[in-house]
C-alpha atoms as one frame of an Amber mdcrd trajectory, in Angstrom:
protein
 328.456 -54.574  40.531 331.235 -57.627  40.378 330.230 -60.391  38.087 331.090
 -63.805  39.074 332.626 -66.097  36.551 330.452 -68.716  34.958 330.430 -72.378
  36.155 332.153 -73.255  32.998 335.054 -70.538  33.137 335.541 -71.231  36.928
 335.582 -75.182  35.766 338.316 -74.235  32.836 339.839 -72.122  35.846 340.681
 -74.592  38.611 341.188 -76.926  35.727 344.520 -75.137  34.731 345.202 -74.708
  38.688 344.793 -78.448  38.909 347.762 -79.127  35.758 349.986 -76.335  38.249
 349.395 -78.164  41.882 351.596 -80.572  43.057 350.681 -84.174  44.895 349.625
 -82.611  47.991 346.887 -80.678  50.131 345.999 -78.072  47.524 345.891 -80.408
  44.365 343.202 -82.631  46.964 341.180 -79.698  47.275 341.172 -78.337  44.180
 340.256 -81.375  42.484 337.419 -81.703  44.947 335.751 -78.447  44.229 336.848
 -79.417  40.072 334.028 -82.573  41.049 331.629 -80.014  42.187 331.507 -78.188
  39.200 331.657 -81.722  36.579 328.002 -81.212  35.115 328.933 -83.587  32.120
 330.159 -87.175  31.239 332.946 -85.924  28.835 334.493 -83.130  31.873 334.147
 -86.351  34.304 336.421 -88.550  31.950 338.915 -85.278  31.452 338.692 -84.986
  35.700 339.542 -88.836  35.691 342.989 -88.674  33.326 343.785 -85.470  35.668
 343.252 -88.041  39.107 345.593 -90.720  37.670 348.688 -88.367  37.028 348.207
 -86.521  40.298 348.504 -89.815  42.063 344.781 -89.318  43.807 343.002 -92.475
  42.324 343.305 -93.879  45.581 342.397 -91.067  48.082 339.190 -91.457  49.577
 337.962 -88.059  49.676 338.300 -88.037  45.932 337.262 -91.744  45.147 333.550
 -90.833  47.004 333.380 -87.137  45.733 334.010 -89.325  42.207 331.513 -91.718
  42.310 328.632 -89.385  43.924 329.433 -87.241  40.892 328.999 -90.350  38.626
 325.578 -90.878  40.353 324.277 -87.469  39.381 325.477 -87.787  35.502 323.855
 -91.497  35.228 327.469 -93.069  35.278 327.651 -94.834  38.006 328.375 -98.283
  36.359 331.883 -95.966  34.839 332.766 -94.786  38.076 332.724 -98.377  39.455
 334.698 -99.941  36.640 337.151 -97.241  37.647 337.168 -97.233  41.483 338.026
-100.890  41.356 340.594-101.021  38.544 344.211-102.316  39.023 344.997 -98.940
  38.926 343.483 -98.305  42.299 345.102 -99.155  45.841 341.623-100.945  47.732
 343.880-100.769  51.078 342.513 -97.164  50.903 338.593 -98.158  50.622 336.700
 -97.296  53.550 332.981 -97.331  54.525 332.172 -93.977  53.518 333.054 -94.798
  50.121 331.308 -98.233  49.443 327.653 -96.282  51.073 328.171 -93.608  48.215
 328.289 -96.883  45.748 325.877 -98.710  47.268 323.463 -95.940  47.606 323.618
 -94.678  44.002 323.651 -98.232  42.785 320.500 -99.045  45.209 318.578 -95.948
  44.128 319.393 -96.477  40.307 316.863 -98.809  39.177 318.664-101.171  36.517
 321.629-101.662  38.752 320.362-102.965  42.278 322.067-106.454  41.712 324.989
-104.698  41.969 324.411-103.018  45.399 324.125-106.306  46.818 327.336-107.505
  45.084 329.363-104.234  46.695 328.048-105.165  49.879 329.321-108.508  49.569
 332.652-106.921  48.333 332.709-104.978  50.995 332.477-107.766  54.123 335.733
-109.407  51.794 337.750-106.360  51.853 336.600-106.180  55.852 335.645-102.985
  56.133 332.276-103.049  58.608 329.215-101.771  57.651 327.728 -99.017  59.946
 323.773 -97.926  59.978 323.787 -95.787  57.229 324.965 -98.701  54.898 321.814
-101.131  55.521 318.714 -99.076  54.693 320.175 -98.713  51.038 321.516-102.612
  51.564 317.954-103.656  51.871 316.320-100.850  49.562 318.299-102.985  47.240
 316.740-106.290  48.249 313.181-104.799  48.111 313.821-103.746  44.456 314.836
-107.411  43.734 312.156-108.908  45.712 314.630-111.445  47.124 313.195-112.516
  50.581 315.603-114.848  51.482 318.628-112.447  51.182 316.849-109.906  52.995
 316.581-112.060  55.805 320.094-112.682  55.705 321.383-108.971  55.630 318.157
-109.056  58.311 320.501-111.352  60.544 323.737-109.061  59.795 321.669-105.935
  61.205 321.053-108.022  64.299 324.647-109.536  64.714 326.255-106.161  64.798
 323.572-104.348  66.352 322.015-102.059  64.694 318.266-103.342  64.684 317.522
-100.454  67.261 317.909 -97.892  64.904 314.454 -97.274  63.588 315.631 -95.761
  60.192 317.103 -99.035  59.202 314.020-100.891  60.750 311.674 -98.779  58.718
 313.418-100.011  55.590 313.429-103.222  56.636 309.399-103.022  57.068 309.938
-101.683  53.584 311.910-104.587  52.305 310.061-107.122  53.554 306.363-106.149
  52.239 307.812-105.576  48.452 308.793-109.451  48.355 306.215-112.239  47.962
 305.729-114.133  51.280 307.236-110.887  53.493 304.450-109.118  54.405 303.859
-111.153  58.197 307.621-110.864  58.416 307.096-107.179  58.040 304.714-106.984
  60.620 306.960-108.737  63.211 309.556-106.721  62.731 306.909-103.553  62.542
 305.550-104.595  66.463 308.743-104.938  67.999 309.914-101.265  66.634 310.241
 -99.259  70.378 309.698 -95.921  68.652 306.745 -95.850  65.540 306.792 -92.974
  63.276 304.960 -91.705  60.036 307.680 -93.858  57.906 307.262 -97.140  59.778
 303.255 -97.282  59.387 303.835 -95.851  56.248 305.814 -98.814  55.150 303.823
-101.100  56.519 300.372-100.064  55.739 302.104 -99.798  52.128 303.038-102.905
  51.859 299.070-104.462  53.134 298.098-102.108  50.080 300.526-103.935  47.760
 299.519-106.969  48.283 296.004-106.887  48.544 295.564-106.836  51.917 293.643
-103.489  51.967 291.398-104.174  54.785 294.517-104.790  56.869 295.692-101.837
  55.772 292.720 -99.787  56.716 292.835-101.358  60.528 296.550-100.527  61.033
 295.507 -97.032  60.173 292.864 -96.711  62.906 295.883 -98.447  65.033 297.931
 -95.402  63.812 295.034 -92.831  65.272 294.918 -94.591  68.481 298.366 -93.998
  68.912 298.661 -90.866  68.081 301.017 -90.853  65.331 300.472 -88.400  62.588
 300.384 -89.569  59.017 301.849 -88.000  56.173 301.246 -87.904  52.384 302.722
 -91.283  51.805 300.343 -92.527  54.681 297.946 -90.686  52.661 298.659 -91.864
  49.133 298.575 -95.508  50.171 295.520 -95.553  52.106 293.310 -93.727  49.017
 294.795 -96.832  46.895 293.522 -98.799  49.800 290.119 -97.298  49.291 290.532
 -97.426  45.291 291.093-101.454  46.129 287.782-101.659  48.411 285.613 -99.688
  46.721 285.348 -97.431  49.462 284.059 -94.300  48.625 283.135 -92.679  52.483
 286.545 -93.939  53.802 288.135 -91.858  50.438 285.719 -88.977  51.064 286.638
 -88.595  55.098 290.250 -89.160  54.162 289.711 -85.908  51.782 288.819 -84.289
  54.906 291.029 -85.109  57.151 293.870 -84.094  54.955 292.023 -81.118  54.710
 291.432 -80.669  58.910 294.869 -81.794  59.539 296.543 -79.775  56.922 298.616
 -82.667  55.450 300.615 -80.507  52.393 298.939 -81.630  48.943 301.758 -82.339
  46.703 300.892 -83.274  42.941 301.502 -86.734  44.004 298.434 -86.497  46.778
 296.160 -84.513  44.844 296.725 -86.958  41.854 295.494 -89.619  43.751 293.128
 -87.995  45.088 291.563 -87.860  41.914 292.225 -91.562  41.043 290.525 -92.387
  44.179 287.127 -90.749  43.317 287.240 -91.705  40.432 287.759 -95.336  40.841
 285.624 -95.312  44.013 282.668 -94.201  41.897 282.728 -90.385  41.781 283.655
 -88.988  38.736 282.354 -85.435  38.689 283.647 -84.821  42.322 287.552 -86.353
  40.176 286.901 -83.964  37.782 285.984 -80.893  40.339 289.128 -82.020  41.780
 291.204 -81.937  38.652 289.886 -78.522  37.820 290.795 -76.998  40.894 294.560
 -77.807  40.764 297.231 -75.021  39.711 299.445 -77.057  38.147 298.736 -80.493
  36.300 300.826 -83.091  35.255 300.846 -85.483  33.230 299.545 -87.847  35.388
 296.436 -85.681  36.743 295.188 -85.786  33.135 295.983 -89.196  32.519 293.737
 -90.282  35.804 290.715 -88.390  34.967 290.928 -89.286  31.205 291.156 -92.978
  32.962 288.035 -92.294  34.808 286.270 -91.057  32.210 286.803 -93.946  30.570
 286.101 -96.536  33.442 282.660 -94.772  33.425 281.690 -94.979  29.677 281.703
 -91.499  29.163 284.076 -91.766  26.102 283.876 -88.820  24.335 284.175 -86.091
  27.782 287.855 -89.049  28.019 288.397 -87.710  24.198 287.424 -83.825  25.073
 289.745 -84.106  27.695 292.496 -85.715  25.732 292.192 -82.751  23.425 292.130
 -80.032  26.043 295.305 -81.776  27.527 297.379 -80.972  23.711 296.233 -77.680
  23.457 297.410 -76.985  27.373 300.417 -77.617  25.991 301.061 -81.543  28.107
 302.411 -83.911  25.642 300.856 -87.310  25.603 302.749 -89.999  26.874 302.051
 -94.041  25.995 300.106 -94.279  29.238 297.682 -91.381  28.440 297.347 -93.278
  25.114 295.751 -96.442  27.040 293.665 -94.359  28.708 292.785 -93.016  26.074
 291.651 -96.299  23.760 290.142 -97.533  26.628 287.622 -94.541  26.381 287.137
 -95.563  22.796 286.979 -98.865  23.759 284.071 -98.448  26.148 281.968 -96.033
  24.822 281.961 -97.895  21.099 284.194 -95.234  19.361 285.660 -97.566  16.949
 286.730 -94.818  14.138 287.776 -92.589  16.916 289.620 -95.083  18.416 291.639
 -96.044  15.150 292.606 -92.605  14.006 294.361 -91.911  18.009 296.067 -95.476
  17.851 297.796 -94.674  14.344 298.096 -90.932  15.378 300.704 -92.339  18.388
 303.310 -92.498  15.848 302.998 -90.213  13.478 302.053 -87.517  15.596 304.178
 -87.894  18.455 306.419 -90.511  17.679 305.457 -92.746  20.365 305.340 -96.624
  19.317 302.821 -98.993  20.466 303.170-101.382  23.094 301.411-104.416  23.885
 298.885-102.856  26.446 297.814-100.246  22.900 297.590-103.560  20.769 295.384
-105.319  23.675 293.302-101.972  23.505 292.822-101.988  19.938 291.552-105.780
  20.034 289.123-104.883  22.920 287.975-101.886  20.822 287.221-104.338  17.825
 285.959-106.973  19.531 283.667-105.059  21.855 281.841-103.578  18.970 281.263
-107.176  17.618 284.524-106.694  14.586 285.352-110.154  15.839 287.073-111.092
  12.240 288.811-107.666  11.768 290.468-107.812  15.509 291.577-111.490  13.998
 293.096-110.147  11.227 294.822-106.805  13.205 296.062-109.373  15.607 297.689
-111.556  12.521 299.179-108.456  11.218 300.800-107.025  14.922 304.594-105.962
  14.230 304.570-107.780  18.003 303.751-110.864  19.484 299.995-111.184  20.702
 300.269-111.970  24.798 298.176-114.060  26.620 295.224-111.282  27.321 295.330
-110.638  23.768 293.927-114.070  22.805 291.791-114.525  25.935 290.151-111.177
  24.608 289.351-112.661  21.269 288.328-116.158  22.661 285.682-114.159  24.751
 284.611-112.346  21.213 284.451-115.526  19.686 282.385-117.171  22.564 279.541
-113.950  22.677 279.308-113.123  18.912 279.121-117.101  17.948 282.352-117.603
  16.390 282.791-121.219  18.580 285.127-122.857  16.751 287.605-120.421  16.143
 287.301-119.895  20.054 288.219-123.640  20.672 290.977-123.603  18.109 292.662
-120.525  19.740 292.346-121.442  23.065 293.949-125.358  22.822 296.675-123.302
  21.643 296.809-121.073  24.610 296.482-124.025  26.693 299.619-125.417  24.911
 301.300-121.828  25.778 299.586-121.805  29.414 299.436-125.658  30.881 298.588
-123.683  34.131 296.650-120.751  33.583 292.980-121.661  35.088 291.246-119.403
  32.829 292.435-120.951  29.960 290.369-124.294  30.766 287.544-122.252  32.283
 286.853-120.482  28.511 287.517-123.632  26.680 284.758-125.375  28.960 282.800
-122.420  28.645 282.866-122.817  24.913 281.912-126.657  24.724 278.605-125.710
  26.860 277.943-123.206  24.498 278.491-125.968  21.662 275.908-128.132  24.641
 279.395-130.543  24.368 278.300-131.698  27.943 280.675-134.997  27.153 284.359
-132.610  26.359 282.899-130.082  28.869 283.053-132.763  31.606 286.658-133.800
  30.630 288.091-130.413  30.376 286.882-129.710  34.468 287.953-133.631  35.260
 291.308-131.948  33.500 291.492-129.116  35.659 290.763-131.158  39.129 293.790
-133.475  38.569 295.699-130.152  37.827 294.520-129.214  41.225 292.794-126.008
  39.494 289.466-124.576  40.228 287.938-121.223  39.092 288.137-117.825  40.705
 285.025-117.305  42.796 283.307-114.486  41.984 282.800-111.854  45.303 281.573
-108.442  45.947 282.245-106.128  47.903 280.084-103.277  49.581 280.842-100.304
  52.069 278.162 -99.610  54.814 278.411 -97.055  57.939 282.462 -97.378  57.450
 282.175-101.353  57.567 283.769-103.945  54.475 281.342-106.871  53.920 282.411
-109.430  51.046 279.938-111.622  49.473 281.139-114.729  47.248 278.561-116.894
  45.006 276.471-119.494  47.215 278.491-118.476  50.482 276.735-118.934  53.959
 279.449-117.976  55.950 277.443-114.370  56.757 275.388-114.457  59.979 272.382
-113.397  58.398 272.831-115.561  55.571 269.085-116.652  55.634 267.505-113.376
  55.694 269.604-112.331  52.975 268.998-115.518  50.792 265.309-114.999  51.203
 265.713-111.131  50.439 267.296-112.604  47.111 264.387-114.418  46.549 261.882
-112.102  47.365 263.835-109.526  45.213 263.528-112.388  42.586 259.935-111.867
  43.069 259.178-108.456  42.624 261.551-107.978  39.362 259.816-111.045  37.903
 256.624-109.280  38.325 257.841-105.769  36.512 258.877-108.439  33.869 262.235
-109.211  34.245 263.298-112.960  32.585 266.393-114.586  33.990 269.169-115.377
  31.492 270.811-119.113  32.226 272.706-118.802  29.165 276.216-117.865  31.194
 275.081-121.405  33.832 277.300-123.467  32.007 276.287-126.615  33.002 274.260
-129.678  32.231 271.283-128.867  34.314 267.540-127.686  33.957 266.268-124.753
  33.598 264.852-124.366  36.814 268.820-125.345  38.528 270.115-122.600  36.519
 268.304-119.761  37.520 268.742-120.817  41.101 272.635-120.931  40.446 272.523
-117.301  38.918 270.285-116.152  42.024 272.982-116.769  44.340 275.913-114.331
  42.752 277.696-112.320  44.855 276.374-108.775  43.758 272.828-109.924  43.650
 273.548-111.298  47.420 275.603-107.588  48.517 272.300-105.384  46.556 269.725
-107.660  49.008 271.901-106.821  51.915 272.089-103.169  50.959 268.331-103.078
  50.717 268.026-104.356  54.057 270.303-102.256  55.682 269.877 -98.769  53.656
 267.042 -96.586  54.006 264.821 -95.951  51.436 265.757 -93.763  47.966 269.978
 -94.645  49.421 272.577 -94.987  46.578 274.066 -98.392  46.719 277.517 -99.186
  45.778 279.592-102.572  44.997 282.343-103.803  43.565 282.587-107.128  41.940
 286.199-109.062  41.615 284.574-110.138  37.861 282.961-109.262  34.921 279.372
-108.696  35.570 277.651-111.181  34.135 274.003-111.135  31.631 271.816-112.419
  33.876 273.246-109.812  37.115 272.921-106.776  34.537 269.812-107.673  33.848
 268.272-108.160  37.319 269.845-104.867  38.414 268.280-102.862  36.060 265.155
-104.103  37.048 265.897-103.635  41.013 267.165-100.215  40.414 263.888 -99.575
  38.707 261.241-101.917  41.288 263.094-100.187  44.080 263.555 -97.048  42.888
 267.465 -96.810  44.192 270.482 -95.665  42.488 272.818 -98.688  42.001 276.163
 -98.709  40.876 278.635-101.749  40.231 282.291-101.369  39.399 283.276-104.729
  37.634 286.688-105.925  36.553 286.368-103.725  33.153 284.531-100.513  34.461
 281.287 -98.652  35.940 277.883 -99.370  35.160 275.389 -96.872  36.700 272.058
 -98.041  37.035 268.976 -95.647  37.402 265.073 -96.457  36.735 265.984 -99.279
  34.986 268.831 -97.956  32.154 272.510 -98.864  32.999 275.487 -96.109  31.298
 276.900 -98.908  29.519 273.888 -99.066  27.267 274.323-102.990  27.384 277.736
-102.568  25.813 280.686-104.161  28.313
């Protein structure tokens, strides 16, 4: 049987038949197939000396077989220095060769600046643009977020006449919903598209997701069905982080389904979320069954059931798992790492949770970021370590970030450290002159203190800033319906029944002995005020609705855009108990599963 020569040997090969060829046909060709086999920076700059002395530098054919090369070996900023050197005769430069720039400068993330400046370079030399150029023109914007030059290579498209050609409209969809203030711009262009397919929703249903605009998302799915357009695993992917978003479980679970039904390929990227889905939506086992019956795993299917182990408070399965994931042979990464402390974190593993954060770097080299720092001082202020995270923070190789010190100003506020709290956040304030939250905690802290008078001025502070705090809201998922609930709203139709549900609610748990805590009602007011104010948050407000709407024994699930507060964890346990129903509230930090009157965070969030 004939062997055939190596790639290297047929590279050394042509090589020598490359120094033989004259300036014509042959030397053209057999520096083009010399390209094809360049697997290395040092044969490119060897291939580049060859191109200069065979006169080629400016021959098209070579210049884009040269710089699509480049692409593939993570030189494309070399191949541009060289393409537009003295040495090289532009008159030469057509379209074909500034798309293979553009493209490999648009899909290289640290370079997309310089897309846009070829395209610019390219309208001066006055070569046109044809439709393959603008969806990697406006890939580029989207990676910038630059709205108002999108609209202007937006007007371009139009001008020469390519907005009828619905790969370059997709992108555009595309371009507009990754920059702030696009999204309704995306949607125009999205309804005057002539032919829809999976990309366009895709992109557009996408974009709702990024921005929060889940619900929306959700509806232009239905849209989608009405249609008749199937969706594919992007479609997929972004509508289970629509559901992640909501808190919609049944939507997740009937999307399992109909990937299932439809036989929508599961790639690792679909199962993978998937798995985030369940178990950010509430299910954890069903995450885990799901993670167990994959084939292959990757590093992020273990990071996003370690991450839901830890949302839960089951620390030590997160840890089992984490172990389990070494000895499979997966290297950790610094994201598994967060997920990681953030088990510890949760589930009170404080030693646990030192020995992995000093085991990043001597283990597997990896150093700590900010986000392991911010874990460690949630770890140590969490367990009540408030001086300890005070002194880690004072000895961080790194400069503490804003979360950092709004973590230990919330230590210092529930363990009783007050004025260390007020001392560290007038300094944030000076950092932050705008950051709400920073005026909310200090106020927070002076009604602790009962400094009604410097309480009062930091809120008249905040009203001439033209800040106000974030209103807490829940969210709750009933017979494939969203209804949000925000503190003291009455926009609902059945507000009233629902306020006197509250009440009666108020009644019962009050009965099986449940005390209202008005130490979180910040505010110069008696008693009696207070635990009116605290009767009217937004999850006690979505639980009375459930109960009204539900059948008896039900499961009830809500998520809540805040921490849960005392007084709400409190009162659930009690409901959960009184009314003998399985509640469970995801919160800005995790899970907390209520049953007969116990919650899995064991009071600990």
């Amino acid at each position: 049987m004939q062997h055939l020569p190596s790639k290297s040997k047929l590279f050394r090969s042509l090589h020598t038949s490359l120094s033989l060829t004259s300036k014509n046909r042959a030397a053209e060709q057999n520096c083009l197939s010399l390209l094809q086999l360049c697997d290395s920076l040092p044969k490119l700059l060897q291939l580049q000396s060859h191109i200069f002395k065979l006169g080629l530098q400016s021959n098209p054919l070579v210049l884009t077989k040269f710089t699509s090369i480049s692409s593939e070996l993570n030189a494309i900023a070399h191949a541009s220095s060289f393409i537009f050197s003295p040495y090289v005769e532009t008159h030469y430069f057509d379209t074909f060769l500034f798309n293979t720039i553009i493209r490999s400068y648009a899909v290289t993330s640290d370079f997309k600046d310089n897309a846009l400046c070829l395209y610019g370079k390219m309208l001066s030399y006055g070569i046109w643009p044809n439709k393959f150029t603008y969806p990697f023109v406006l890939k580029a914007c989207a990676g910038i977020g630059e709205l108002k030059l999108g609209q202007t290579v937006h007007g371009s498209v139009v001008k020469l006449g390519f907005d009828d050609d619905s790969h370059v409209l997709n992108t555009m969809v595309h371009m507009y919903c990754c920059c702030d203030g696009g999204v309704e711009y995306g949607r125009k262009v999205f309804d005057e598209m002539r032919n829809w397919d999976s990309v366009g929703w895709s992109a557009m249903i996408g974009g709702y997701v990024r921005w929060g605009l889940s619900s929306e998302a959700v509806g232009l799915f239905r849209e989608m069905q009405v249609v008749g357009v199937e969706p594919d695993e992007v479609t997929m992917v972004c509508l289970l982080s629509a559901c992640i978003d909501l808190g919609a479980l049944e939507l997740g679970k009937w999307l399992e389904a109909y990937i299932e039904r439809e036989n929508v390929p599961k790639s690792a990227v679909l199962w993978n979320a998937l798995i985030d889905m369940f178990a950010k939506c509430g299910d954890v086992d069903k995450a885990l069954s799901l993670f167990r019956s994959m084939s292959q795993r990757n590093i992020v299917s273990w990071t996003s059931v370690i991450d839901g182990m830890a949302m839960h408070g089951r620390g030590t399965e997160a840890v089992s798992l984490f172990e389990e994931m070494k000895k499979d042979g997966v290297v950790p990464d610094d994201v598994s790492f967060i997920g990681l402390l953030t088990a510890c974190s949760h589930s009170a593993l404080v030693e646990q949770g030192k020995g992995y954060f000093y085991s990043m770097t001597k283990e597997f080299g990896i150093s700590p970021k900010i986000e392991h720092y911010g874990c460690m001082v949630d770890l140590l202020c969490r367990a009540g370590h408030v001086q300890e995270a005070l002194d880690f923070v004072q000895r961080m190789p790194i400069k503490p970030n804003p979360v950092i010190w709004r973590t230990l100003i919330n230590a210092c506020r529930a363990h009783g450290e007050l004025t260390i709290g007020e001392k560290i956040t007038k300094e944030l304030i000076k950092y932050e002159p705008m950051h709400d939250s920073n005026y909310v905690m200090l106020s927070n802290i002076y009604a602790k203190m009962f400094s009604w008078e410097k309480k009062t001025m930091i809120r008249e502070v905040m009203a001439k800033k033209g800040m106000r705090k974030v209103p807490g809201s829940t969210m709750i998922e009933l017979y494939n319906e969203i209804y949000e609930f925000v503190s003291g709203d009455k926009s609902h139709s059945e507000y009233k029944i629902i306020h006197q549900m509250v009440d009666d609610i108020g009644k019962e748990i009050r009965k099986a002995g449940f005390v209202a805590s008005t130490s979180e009602v910040l505010l110069d007011i008696d008693e009696e005020d207070k635990e009116g104010a605290v009767n009217r948050h937004s999850e006690k407000l979505a639980i009375a609705f459930a109960l009204m709407k539900t059948p008896p024994g039900t499961p009830i699930r809500i998520v809540k855009n805040l921490r849960v507060c005392e007084d709400c964890h409190s009162a659930t346990k009690f409901i959960s108990k009184t009314y003998k129903r399985e509640i469970l509230v995801r919160d800005r930090n995790r899970f907390h599963r209520f049953i007969d009157g116990v919650c899995s965070c064991k009071d600990f969030w």
